[in-house]
N, C-alpha and C positions, 0 to 999 in steps of 0.2 A: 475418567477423562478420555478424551477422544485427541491424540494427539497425530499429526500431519506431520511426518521427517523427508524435506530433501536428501535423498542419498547417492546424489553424481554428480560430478561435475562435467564441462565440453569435453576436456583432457586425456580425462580415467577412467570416466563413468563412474560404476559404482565404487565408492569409496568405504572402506575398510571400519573407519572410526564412527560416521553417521550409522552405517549398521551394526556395530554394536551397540551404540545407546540405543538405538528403534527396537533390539532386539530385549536391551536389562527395563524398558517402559515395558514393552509387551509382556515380560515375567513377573514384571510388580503391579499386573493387574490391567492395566491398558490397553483402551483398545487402538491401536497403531494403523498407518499407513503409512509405505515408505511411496512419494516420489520421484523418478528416475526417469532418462530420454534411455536408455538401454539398462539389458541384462547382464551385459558384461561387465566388469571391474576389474581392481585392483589386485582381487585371490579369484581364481576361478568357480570358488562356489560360492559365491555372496550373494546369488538368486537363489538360488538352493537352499541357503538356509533360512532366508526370509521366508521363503514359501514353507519350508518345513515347519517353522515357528507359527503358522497359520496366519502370519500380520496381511494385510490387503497391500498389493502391489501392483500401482496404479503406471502407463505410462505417462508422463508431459513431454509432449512434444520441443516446446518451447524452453526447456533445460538444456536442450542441444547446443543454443551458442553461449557463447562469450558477449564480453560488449563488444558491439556494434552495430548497424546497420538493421542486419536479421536477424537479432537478438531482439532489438527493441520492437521489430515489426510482430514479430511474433510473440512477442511476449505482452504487446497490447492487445493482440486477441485468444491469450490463453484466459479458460476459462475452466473453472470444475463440472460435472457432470452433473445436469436437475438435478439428479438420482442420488450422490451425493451429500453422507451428511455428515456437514460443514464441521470443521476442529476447533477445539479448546484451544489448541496451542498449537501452533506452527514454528517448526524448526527448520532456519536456515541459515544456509554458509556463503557470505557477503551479502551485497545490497543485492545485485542482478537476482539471484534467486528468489530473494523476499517479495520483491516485485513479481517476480515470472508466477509464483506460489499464490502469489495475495488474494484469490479468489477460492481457494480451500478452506480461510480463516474465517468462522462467525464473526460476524459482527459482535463486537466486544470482549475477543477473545484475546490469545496474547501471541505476540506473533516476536521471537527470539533469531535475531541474526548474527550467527558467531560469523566474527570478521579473520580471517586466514591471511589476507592477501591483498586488502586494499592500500594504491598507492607505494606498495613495493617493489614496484620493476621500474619505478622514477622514468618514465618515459614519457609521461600524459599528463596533462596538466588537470583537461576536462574530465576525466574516467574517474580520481579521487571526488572532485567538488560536485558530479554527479552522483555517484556512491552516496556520499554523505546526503545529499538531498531525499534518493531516495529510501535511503535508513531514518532520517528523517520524517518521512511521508505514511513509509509502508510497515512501521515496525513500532512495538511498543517499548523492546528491548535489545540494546545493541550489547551484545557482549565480546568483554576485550577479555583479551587469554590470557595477561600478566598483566602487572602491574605497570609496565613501560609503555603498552599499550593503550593506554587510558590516557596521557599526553598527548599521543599520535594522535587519535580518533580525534580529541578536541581539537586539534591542529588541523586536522583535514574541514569540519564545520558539524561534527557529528552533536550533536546538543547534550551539553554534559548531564541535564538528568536522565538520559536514555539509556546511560552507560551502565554496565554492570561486571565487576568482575566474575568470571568464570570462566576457570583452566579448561584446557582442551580435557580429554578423560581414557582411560586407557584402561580395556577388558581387562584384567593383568591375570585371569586366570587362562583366559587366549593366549594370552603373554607367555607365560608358563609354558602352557601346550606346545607353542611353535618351538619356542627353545630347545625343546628336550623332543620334538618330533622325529628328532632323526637318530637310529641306533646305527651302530660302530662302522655296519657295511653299508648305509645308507648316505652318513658321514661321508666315508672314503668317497663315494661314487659321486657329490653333492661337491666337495673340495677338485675333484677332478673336476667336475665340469665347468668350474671357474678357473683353471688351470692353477690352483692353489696347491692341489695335493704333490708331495714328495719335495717341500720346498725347504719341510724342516726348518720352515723360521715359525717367529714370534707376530702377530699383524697388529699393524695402527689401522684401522678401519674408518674410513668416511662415508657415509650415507646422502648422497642429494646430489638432485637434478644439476645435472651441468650449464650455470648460467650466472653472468658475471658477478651476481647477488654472493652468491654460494664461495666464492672467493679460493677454490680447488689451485689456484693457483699460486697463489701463498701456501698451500699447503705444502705442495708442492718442493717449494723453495725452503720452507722452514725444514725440511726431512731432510732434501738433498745436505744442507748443511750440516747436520747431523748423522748421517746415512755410514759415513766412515767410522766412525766411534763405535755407531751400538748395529753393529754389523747383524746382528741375530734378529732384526725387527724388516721387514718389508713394508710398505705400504699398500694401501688395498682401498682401491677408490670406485665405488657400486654409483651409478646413474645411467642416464643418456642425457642430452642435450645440446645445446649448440656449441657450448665452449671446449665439449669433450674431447677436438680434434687439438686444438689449440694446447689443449692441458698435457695431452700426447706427446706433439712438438715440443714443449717444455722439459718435458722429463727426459726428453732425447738430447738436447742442447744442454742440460746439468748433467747430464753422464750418468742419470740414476735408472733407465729405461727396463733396465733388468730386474730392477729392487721395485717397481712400482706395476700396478696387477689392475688393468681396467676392465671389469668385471660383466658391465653391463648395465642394464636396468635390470631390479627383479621384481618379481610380483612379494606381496607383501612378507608370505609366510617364508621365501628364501634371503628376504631381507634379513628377518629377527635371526635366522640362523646362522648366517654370517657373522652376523652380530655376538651371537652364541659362540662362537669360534672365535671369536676377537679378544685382544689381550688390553688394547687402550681404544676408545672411539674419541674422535677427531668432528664438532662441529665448528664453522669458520666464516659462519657466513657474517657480512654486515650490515643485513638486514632481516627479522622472524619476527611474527606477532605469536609464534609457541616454540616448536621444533621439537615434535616425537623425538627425532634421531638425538635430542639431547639430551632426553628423558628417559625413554627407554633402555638405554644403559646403564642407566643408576639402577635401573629395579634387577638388573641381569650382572650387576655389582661389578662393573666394568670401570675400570680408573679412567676418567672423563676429561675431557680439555672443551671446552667452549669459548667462545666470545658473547662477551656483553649485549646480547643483543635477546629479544625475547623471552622466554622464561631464566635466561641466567642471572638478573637480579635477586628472584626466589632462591637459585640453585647459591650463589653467592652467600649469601645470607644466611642459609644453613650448614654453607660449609660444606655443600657434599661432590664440588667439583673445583677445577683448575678456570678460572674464569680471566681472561683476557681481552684486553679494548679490540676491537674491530678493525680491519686493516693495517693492522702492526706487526708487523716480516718481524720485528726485534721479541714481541712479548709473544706472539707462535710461537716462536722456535724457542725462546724463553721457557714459555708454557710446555711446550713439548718435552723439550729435555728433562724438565722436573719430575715429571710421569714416567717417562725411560728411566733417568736413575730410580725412583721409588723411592719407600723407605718409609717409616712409623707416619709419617703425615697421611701419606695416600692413604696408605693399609686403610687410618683410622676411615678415612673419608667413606670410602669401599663399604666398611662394617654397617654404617648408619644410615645407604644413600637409600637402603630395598627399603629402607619404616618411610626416608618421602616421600617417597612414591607413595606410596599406602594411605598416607595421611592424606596428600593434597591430589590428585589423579584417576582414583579408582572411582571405575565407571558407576557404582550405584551412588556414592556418596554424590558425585556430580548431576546425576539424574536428578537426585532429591532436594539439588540446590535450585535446580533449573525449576521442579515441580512448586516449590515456594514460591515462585514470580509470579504465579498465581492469586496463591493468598494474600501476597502481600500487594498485589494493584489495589 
């Protein structure tokens, strides 16, 4: 089978998660192509290895925008090359893509849009109801990441028989890798450059882009209130974005400016390692149609806190996290505290979270669900 992988988005470019599935299609036999308006991404060798894996790596110009304007101009006259031969499958990440791509796909093929981010930054009225039109139009299969998501999409005008669940997927042998990349004096030199080393504490660690979705601000507040009690834990808030200035002035007005560490953005592999150094991870947002940052901790067996929102139904459900409503200063800090004290509950949580991961996330298992939509059109 000849499948087609978008793997950038305007933001990132090349994105971390589309190249590892293009890369576990290409090892079970497939022949792939990834793609992309650039070379550059989220790890700095994500060309490198595609090219190394021999997959074909096309550029699209018209991947470059976002919606708007020059997104749509351009993306009605993107085209694939005569030369060209045309994909079984095409994989993409929202509508804009599926459309930008739509000319890679054989006629009669299957054309898969995993949805990330439609209608999540509640700003737009017209970007959702567009979206769904053209998931509608340009797609055989719209896939939602949990189970909460499958509401939403109908909600937005997505046509429920399009819908399919299928979780986001995670290399977890990449996984692995990045965790344990760094030995003793690499470590040291990796905590110093986040100004972490010699701080001798415990971290609550947050992962995500600073914007009002992400809710950094309530975290915030739910720490500083706890912050005197369990004096051995700092916090540890990794992003960039607009609100990060704001979340700053926050932490300086509760008195906690010294207990709280804004790290930066990092590229993907000083993410996971962070994360690897992390004692509890903190997601808080209230709004995800998946959130790595709240999954990948369960496989790195990290006492977890989340909100209801995205895959924490699932995570719920099996018990293997702290799951809290959205927006609630009372059940964060609730939540949080419960994790700081510990104790036979969490342990047990801990023990059981690395098999869900395993069971519901690993990247070939996911591959071979996606390669069924085939069979089963």
């Amino acid at each position: 089978m000849k499948i087609a992988v978008v793997a950038s988005d305007p933001t990132s470019g090349l994105l971390q998660y589309p190249v590892d599935l293009a890369l576990c299609f290409e090892a079970q036999g497939h022949e792939v192509v990834v793609l992309s308006w650039t070379t550059k991404g989220q790890n700095p060798d994500l060309h490198q290895r595609i090219l190394a894996s021999g997959i074909q790596f096309l550029i699209e110009a018209s991947l470059t925008y976002s919606f708007g304007k020059q997104a749509l101009l351009t993306g009605f006259f993107a085209k694939a090359a005569n030369s060209f031969k045309l994909a079984d499958l095409l994989l993409t990440f929202g509508p804009l893509s599926a459309w930008q791509a739509r000319s890679y796909l054989k006629k009669g093929g299957i054309s898969l849009s995993m949805i990330a981010a439609m209608g999540h930054d509640r700003t737009s009225r017209w970007k959702p109801v567009l979206g769904a039109m053209l998931l509608n139009s340009y797609t055989t299969h719209v896939g939602a990441l949990c189970h909460l998501e499958i509401d939403r999409l109908t909600s937005l005008g997505v046509k429920p028989e399009k819908i399919v669940l299928v979780h986001n997927w995670i290399d977890l042998n990449r996984l692995a890798h990045q965790a344990k990349r760094l030995s003793a004096s690499t470590a040291d030199d990796f905590m110093l450059r986040l100004g972490l080393k010699g701080t001798n504490k415990k971290f609550i660690v947050c992962l995500a882009s600073f914007q009002p979705r992400k809710r950094q601000d309530l975290l915030i507040k739910a720490y500083a209130a706890l912050a005197d009690r369990y004096t051995e834990y700092d916090l540890v808030l990794a992003g960039g974005g607009a609100e990060k200035i704001a979340c700053e002035k926050l932490a300086l007005e509760l008195g906690v400016e010294r207990r709280i560490h804004f790290v930066g953005l990092l590229v993907n592999d000083d993410a996971v390692s962070l994360l690897a150094a992390s004692d509890i991870v903190v997601h808080c947002s209230n709004a995800e149609t998946f959130g790595y940052s709240m999954v990948e901790p369960l496989y790195l067996e990290k006492a977890t806190l989340v909100t209801k929102v995205g895959i924490a139904w699932e995570m719920q459900n099996a018990n293997v996290a702290e799951v809290v409503e959205p927006d609630s200063l009372s059940e964060l800090t609730a939540g949080l505290e419960k994790l700081l004290q510990g104790g036979p509950e969490i342990q047990q949580r801990i023990t059981k979270a690395r098999q869900f991961v395993i069971d519901n996330f690993e990247v070939s298992k996911i591959a071979q669900q996606i390669l069924q939509l085939s069979v089963s059109k």
